[in-house]
N, CA, C and O atoms as a GROMACS GRO file, in nm:
protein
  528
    1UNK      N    1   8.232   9.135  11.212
    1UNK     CA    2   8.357   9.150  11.140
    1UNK      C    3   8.349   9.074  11.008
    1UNK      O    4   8.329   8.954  11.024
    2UNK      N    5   8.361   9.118  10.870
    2UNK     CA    6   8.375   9.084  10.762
    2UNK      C    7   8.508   8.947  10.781
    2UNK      O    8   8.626   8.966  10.811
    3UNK      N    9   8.439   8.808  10.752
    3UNK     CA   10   8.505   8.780  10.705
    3UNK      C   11   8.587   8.723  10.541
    3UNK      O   12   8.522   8.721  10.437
    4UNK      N   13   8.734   8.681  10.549
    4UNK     CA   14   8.791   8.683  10.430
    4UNK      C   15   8.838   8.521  10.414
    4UNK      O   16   8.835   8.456  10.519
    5UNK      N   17   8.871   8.468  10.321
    5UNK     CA   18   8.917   8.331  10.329
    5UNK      C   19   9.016   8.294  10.217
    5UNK      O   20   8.960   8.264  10.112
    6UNK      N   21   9.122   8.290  10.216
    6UNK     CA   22   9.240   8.316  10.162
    6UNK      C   23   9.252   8.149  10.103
    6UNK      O   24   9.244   8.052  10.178
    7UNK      N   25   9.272   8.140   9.967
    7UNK     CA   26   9.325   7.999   9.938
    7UNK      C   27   9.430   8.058   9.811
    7UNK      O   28   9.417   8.142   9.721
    8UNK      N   29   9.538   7.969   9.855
    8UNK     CA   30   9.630   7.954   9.785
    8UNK      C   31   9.736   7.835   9.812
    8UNK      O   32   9.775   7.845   9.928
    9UNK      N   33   9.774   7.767   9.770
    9UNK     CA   34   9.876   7.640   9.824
    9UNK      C   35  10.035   7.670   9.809
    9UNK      O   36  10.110   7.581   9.771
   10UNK      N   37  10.080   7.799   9.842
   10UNK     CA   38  10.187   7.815   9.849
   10UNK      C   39  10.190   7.911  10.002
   10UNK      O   40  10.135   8.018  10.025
   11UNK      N   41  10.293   7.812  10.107
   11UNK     CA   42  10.246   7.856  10.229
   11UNK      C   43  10.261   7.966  10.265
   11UNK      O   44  10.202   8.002  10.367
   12UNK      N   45  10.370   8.081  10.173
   12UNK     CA   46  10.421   8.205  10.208
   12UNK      C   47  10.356   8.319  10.179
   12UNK      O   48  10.358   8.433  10.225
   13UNK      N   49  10.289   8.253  10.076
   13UNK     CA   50  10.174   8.358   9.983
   13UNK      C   51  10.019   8.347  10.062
   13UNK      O   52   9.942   8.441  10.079
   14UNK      N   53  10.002   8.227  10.097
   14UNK     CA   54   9.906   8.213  10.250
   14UNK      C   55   9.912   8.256  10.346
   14UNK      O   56   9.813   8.300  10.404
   15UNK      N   57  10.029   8.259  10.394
   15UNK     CA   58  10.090   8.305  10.544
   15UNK      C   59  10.086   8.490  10.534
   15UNK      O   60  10.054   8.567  10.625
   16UNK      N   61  10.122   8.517  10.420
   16UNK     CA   62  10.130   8.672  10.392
   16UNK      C   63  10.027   8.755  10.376
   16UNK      O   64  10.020   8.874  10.406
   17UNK      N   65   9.920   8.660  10.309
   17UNK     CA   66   9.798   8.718  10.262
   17UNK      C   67   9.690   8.712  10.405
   17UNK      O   68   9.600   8.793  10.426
   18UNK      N   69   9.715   8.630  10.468
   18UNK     CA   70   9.645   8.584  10.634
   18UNK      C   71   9.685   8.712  10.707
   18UNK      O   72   9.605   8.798  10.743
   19UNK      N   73   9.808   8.715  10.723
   19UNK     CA   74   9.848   8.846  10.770
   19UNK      C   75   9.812   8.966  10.750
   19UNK      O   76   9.802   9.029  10.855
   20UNK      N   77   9.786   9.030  10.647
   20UNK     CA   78   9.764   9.150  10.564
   20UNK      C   79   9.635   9.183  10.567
   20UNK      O   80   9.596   9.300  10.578
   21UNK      N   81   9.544   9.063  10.555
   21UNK     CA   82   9.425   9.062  10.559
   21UNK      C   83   9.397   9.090  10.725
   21UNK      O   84   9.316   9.174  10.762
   22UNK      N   85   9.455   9.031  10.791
   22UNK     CA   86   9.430   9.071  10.935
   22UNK      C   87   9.458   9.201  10.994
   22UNK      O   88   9.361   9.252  11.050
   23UNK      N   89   9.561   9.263  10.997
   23UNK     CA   90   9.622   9.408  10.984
   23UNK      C   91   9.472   9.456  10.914
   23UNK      O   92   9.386   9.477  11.000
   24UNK      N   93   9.440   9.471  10.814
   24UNK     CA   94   9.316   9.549  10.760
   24UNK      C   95   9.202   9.555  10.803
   24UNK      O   96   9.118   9.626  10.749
   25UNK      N   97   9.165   9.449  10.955
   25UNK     CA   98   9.094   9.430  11.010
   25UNK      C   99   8.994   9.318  11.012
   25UNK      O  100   8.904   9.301  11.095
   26UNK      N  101   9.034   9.220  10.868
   26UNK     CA  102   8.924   9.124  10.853
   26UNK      C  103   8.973   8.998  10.931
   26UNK      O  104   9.090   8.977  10.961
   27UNK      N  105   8.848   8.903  10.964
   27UNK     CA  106   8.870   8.791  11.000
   27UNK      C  107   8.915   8.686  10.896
   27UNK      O  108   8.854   8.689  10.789
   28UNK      N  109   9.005   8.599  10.910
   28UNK     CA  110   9.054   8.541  10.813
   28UNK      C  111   9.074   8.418  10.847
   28UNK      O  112   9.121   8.386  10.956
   29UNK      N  113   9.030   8.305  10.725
   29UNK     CA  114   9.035   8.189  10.722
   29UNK      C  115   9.098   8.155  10.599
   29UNK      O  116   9.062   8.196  10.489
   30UNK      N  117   9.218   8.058  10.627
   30UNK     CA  118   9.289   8.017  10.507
   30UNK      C  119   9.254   7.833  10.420
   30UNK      O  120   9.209   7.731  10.472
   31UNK      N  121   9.276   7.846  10.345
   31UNK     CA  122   9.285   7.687  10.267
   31UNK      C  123   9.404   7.662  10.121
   31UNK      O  124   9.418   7.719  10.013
   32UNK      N  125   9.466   7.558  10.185
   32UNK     CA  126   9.592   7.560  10.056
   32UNK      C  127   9.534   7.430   9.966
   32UNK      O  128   9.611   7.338   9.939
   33UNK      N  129   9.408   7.428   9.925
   33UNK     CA  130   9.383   7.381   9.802
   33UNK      C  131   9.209   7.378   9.777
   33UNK      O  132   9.130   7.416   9.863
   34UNK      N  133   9.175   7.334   9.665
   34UNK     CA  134   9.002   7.397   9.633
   34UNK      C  135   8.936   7.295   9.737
   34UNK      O  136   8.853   7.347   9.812
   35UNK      N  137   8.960   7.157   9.754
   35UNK     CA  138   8.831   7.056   9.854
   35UNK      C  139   8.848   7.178   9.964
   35UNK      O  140   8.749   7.250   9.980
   36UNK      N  141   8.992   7.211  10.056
   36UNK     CA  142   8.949   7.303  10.168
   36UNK      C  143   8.903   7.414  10.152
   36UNK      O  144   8.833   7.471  10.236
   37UNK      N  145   8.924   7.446  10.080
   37UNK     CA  146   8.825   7.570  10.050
   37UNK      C  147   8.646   7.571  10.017
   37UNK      O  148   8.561   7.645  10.068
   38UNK      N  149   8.629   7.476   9.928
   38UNK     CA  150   8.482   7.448   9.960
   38UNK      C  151   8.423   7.375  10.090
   38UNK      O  152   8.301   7.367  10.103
   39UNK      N  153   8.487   7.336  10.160
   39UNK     CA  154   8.459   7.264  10.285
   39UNK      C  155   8.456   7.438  10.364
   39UNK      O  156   8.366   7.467  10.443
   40UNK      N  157   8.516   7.493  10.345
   40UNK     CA  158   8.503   7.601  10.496
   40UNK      C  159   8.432   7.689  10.426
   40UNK      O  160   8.405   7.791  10.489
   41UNK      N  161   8.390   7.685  10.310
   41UNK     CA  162   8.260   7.818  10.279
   41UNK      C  163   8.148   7.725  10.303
   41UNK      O  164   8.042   7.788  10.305
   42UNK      N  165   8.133   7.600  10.322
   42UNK     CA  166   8.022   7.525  10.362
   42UNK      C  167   8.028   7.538  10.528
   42UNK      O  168   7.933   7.546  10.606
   43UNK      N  169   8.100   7.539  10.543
   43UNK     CA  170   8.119   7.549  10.707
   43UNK      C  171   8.092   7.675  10.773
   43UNK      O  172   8.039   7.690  10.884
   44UNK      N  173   8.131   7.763  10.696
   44UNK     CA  174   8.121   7.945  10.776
   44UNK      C  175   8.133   8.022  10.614
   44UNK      O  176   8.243   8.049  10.566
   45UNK      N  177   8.054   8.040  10.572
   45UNK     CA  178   8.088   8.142  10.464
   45UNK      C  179   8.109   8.304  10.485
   45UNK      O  180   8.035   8.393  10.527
   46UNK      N  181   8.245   8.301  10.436
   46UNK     CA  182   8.296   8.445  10.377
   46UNK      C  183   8.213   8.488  10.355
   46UNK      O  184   8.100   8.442  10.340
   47UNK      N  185   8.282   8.670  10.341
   47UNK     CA  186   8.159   8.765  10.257
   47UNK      C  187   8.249   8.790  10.161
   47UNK      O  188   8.203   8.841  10.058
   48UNK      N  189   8.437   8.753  10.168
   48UNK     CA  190   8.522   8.754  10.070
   48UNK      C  191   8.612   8.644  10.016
   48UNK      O  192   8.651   8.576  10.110
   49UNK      N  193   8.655   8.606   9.912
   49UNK     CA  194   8.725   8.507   9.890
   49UNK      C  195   8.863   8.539   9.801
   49UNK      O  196   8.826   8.573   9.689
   50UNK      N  197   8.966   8.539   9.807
   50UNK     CA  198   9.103   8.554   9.804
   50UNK      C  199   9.113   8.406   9.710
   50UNK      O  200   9.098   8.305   9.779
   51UNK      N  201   9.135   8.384   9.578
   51UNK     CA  202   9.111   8.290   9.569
   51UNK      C  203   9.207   8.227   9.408
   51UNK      O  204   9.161   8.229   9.294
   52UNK      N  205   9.350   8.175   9.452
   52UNK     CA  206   9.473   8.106   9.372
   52UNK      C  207   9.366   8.045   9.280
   52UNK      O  208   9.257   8.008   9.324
   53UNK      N  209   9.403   8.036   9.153
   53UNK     CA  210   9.388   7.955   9.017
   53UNK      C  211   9.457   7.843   8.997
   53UNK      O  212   9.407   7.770   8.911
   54UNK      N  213   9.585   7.792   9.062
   54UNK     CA  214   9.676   7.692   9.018
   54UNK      C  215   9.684   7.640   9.141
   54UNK      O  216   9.774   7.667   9.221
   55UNK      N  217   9.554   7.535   9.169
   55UNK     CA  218   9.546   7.468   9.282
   55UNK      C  219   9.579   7.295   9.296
   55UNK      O  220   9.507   7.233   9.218
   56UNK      N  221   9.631   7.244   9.342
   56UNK     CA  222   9.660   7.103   9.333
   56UNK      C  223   9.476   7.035   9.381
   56UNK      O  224   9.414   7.093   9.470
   57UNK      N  225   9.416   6.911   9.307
   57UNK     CA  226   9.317   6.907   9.302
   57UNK      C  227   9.199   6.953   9.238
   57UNK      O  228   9.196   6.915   9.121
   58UNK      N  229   9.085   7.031   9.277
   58UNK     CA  230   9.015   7.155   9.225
   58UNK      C  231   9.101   7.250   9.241
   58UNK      O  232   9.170   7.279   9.339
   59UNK      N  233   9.088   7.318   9.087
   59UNK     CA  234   9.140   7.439   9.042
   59UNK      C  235   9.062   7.574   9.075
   59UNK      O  236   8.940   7.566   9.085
   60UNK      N  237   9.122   7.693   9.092
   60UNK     CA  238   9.014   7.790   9.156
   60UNK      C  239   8.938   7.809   9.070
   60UNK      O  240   8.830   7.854   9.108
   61UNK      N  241   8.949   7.793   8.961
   61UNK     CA  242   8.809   7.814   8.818
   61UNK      C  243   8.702   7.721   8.865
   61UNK      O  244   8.587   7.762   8.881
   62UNK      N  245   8.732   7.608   8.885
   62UNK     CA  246   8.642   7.506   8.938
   62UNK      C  247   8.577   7.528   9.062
   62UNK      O  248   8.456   7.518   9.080
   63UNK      N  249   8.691   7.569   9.172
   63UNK     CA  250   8.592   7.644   9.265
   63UNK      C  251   8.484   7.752   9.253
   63UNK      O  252   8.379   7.781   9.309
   64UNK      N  253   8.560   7.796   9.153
   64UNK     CA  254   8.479   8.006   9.141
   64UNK      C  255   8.361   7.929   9.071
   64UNK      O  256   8.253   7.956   9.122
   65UNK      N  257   8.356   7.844   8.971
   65UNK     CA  258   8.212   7.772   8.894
   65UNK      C  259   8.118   7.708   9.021
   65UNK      O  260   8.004   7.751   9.035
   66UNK      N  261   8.165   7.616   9.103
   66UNK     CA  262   8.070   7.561   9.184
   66UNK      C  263   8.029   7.663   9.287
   66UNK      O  264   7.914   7.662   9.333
   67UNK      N  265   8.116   7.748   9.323
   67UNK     CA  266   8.003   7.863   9.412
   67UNK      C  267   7.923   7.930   9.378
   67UNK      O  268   7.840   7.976   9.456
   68UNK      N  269   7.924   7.956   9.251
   68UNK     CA  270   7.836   8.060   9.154
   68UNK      C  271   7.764   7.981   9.117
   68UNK      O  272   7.649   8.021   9.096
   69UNK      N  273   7.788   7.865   9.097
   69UNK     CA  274   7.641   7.794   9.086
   69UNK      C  275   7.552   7.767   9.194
   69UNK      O  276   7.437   7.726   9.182
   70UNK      N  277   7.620   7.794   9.311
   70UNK     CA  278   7.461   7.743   9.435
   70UNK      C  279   7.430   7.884   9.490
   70UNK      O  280   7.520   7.961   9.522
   71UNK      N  281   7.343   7.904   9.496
   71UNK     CA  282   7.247   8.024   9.508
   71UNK      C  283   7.297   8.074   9.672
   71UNK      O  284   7.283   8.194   9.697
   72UNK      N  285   7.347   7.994   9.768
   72UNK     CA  286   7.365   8.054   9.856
   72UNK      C  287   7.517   8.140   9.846
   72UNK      O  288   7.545   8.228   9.928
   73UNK      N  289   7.589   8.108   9.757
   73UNK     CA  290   7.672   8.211   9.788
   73UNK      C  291   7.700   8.260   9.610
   73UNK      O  292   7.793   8.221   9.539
   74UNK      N  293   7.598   8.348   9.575
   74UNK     CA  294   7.615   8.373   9.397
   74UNK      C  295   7.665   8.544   9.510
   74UNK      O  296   7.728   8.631   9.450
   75UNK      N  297   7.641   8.560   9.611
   75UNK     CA  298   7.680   8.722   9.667
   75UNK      C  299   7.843   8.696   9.691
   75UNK      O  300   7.905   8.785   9.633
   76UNK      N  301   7.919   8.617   9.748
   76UNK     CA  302   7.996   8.599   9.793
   76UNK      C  303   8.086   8.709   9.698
   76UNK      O  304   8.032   8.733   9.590
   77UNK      N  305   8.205   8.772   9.721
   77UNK     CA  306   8.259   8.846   9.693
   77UNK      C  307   8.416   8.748   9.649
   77UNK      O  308   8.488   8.712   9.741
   78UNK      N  309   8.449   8.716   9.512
   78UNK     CA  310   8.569   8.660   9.498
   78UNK      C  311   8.623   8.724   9.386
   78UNK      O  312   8.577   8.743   9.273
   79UNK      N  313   8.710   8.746   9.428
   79UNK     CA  314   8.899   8.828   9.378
   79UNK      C  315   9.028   8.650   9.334
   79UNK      O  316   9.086   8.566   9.403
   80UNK      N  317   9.018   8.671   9.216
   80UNK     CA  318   9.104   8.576   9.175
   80UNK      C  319   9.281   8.655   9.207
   80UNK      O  320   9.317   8.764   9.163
   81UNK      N  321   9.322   8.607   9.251
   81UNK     CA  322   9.473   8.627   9.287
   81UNK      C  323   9.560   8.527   9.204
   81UNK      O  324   9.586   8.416   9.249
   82UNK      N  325   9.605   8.570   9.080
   82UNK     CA  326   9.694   8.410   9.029
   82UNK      C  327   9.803   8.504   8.990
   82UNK      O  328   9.816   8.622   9.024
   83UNK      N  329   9.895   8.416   8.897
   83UNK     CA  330  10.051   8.474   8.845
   83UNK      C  331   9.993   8.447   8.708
   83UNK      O  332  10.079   8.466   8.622
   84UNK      N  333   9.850   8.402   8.648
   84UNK     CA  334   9.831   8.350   8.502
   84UNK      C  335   9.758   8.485   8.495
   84UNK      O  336   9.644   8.510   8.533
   85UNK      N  337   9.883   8.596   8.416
   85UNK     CA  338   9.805   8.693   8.395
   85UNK      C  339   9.792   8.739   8.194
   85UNK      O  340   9.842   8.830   8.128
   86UNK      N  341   9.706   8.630   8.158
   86UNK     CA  342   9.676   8.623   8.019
   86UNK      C  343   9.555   8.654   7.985
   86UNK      O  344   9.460   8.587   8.025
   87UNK      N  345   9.541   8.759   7.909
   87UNK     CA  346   9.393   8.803   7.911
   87UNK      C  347   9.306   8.719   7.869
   87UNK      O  348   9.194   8.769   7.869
   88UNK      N  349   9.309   8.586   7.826
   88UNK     CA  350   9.195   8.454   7.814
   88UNK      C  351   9.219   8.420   7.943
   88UNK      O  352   9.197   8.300   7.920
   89UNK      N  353   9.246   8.421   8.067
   89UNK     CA  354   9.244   8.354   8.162
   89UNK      C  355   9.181   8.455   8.260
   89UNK      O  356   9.125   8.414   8.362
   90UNK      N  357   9.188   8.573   8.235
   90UNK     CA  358   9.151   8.690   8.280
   90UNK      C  359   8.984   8.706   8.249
   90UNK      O  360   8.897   8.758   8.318
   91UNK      N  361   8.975   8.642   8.121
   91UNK     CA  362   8.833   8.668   8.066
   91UNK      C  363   8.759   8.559   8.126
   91UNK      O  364   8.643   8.578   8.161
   92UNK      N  365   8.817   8.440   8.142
   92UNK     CA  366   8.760   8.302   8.206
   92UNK      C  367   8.733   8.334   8.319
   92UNK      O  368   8.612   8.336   8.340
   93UNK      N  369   8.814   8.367   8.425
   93UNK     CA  370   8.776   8.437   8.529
   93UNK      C  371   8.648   8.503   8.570
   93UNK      O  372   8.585   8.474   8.672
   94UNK      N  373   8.614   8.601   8.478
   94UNK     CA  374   8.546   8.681   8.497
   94UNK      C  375   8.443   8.670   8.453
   94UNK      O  376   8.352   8.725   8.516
   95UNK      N  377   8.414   8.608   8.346
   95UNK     CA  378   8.308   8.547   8.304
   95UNK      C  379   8.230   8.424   8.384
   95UNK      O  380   8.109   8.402   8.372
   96UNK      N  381   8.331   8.336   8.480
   96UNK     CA  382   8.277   8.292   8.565
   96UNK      C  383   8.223   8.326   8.674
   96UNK      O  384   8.170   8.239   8.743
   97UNK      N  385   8.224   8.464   8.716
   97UNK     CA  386   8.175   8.535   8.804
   97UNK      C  387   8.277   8.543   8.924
   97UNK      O  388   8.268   8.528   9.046
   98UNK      N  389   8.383   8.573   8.828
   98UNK     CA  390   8.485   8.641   8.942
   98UNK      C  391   8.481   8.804   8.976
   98UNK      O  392   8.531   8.864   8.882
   99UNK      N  393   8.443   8.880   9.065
   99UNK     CA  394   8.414   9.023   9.095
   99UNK      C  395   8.549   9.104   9.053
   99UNK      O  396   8.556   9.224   9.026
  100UNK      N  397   8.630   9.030   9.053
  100UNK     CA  398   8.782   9.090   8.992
  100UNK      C  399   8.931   8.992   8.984
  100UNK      O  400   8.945   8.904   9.067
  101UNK      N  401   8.984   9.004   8.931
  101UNK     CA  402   9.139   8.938   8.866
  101UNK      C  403   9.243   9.041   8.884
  101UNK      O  404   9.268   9.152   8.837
  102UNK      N  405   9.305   8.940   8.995
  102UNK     CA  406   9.473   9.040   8.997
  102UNK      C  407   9.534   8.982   8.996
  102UNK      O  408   9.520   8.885   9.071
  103UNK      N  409   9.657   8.989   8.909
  103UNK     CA  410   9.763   8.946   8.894
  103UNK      C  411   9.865   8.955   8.996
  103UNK      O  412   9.890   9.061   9.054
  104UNK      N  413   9.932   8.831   9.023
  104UNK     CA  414  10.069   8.790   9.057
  104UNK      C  415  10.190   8.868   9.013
  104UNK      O  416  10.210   8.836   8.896
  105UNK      N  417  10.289   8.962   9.056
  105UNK     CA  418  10.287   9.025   9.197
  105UNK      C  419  10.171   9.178   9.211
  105UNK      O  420  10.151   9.266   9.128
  106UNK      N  421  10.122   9.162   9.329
  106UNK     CA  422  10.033   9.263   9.300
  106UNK      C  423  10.074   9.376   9.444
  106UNK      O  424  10.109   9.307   9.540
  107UNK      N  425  10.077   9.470   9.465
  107UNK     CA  426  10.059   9.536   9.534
  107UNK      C  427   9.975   9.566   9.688
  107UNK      O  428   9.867   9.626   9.692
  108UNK      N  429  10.031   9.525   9.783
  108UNK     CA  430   9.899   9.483   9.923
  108UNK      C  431   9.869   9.593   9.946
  108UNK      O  432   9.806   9.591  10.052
  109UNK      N  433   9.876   9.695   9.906
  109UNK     CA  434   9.784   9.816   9.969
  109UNK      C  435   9.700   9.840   9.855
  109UNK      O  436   9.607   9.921   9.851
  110UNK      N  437   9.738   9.764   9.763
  110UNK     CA  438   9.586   9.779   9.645
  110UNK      C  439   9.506   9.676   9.673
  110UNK      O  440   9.384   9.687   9.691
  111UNK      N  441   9.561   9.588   9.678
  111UNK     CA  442   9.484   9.412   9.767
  111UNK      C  443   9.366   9.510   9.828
  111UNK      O  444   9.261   9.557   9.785
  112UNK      N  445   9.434   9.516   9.937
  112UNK     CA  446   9.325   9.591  10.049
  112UNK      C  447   9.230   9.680  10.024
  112UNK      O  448   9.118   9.665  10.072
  113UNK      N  449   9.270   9.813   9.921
  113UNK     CA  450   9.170   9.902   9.882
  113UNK      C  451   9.105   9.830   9.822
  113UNK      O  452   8.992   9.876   9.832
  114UNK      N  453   9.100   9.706   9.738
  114UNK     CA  454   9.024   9.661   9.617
  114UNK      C  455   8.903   9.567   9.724
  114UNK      O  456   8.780   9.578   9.723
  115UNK      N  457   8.959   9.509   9.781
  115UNK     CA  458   8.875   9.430   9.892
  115UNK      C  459   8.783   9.557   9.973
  115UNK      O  460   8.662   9.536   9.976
  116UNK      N  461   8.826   9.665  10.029
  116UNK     CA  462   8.764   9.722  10.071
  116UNK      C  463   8.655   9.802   9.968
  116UNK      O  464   8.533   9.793   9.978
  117UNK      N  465   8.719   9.871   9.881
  117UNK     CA  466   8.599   9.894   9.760
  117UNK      C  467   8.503   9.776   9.701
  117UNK      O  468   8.388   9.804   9.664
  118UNK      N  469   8.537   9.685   9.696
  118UNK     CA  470   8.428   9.553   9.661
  118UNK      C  471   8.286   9.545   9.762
  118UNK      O  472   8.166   9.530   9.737
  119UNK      N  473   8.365   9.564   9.890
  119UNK     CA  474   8.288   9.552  10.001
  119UNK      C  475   8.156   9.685   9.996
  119UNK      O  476   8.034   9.682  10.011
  120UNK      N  477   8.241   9.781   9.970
  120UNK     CA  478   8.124   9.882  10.001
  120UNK      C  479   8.076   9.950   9.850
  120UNK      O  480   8.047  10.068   9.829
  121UNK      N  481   8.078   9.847   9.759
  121UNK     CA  482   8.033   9.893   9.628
  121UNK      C  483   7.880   9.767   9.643
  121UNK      O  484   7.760   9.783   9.618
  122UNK      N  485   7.951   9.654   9.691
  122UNK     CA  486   7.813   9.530   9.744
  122UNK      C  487   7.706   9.611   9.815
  122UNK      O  488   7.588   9.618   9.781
  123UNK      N  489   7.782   9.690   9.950
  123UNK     CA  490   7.656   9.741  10.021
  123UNK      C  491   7.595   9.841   9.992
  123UNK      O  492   7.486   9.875  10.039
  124UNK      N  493   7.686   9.920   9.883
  124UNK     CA  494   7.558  10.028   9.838
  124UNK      C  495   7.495   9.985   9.732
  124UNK      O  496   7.425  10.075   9.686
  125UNK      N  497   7.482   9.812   9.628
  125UNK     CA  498   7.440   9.810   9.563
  125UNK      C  499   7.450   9.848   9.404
  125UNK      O  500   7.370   9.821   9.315
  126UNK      N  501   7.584   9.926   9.398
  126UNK     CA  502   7.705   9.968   9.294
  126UNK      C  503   7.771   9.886   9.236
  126UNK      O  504   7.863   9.837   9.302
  127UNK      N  505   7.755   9.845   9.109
  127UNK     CA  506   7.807   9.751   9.029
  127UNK      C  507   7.989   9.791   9.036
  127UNK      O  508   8.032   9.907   9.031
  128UNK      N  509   8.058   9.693   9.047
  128UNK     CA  510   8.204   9.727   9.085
  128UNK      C  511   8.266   9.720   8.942
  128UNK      O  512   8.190   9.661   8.864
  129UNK      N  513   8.402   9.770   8.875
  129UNK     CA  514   8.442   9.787   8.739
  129UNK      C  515   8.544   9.676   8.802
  129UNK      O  516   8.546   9.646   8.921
  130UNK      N  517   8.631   9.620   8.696
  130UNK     CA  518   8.747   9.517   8.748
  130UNK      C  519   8.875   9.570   8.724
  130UNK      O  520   8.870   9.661   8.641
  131UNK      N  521   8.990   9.546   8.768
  131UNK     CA  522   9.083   9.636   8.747
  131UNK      C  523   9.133   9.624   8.591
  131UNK      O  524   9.065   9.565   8.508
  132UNK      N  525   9.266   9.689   8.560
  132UNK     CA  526   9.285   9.709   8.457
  132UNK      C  527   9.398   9.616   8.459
  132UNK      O  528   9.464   9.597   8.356
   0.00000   0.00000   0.00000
C-alpha cells in the first residue's frame, strides 16, 4: 500500500487531509510540524508527501531542501499544499524540487487525482507537468 504523510500544523486541515487520503486508499502518516516530519520519513519513508509551507520550527521549504538533498529520498513524491499562493513562492517551491504546488483552498477530488497521477507518471517514468 502506497504510503502518504501529511504535514501540516493546523489540526483540521491534518485531520481532513488523513481522512481523504485514507478513503483513496493510501496509508497515512501525519506530522504537525517539519522536526516530525523529518523524523518519520527517517523512520518509514513515504512514496508521498502532503507537505504545509507555514510550519512552526522548520518550514516546509526547509524540509522540501533537506530531502532533496539526501539521495535516499530525491524519488520521494512531494506536493506542497500552502494558502501562499504567490507565484515567487510557487517558483521557490518548485525549484526546490517540489513535484507540484497547490494552493490553499484546493479541491479534494483534485488532491487525489493529482496524487494519483504523480504516482503513476513516477512508475511509468513520465515526467509530470505542475498544475496551473
Amino acid at each position: 500500500m502506497t504510503r502518504v504523510l501529511v504535514v501540516d500544523d493546523e489540526p483540521n486541515i491534518l485531520l481532513s487531509l488523513e481522512f481523504l487520503m485514507q478513503q483513496a486508499g493510501f496509508e497515512v502518516d501525519t506530522a504537525d510540524d517539519g522536526e516530525h516530519a523529518l523524523a518519520s520519513v527517517a523512520k518509514k519513508a513515504p512514496e508521498v508527501i502532503l507537505l504545509d509551507i507555514s510550519l512552526p520550527g522548520i518550514s516546509g521549504f526547509d524540509v522540501l531542501e533537506r530531502l532533496r538533498a539526501d539521495p535516499a529520498h530525491r524519488s520521494t513524491l512531494i506536493v506542497m499544499l500552502t494558502a501562499h499562493g504567490r507565484e515567487v513562492e510557487r517558483e521557490k517551491g518548485l525549484a526546490l524540487g517540489a513535484d507540484d504546488y497547490i494552493t490553499k483552498p484546493f479541491s479534494t477530488r483534485d488532491l487525489v487525482a493529482k496524487v494519483h497521477s504523480l504516482l503513476a507518471s513516477q512508475q511509468s517514468g513520465t515526467p509530470q507537468q505542475e498544475s496551473p
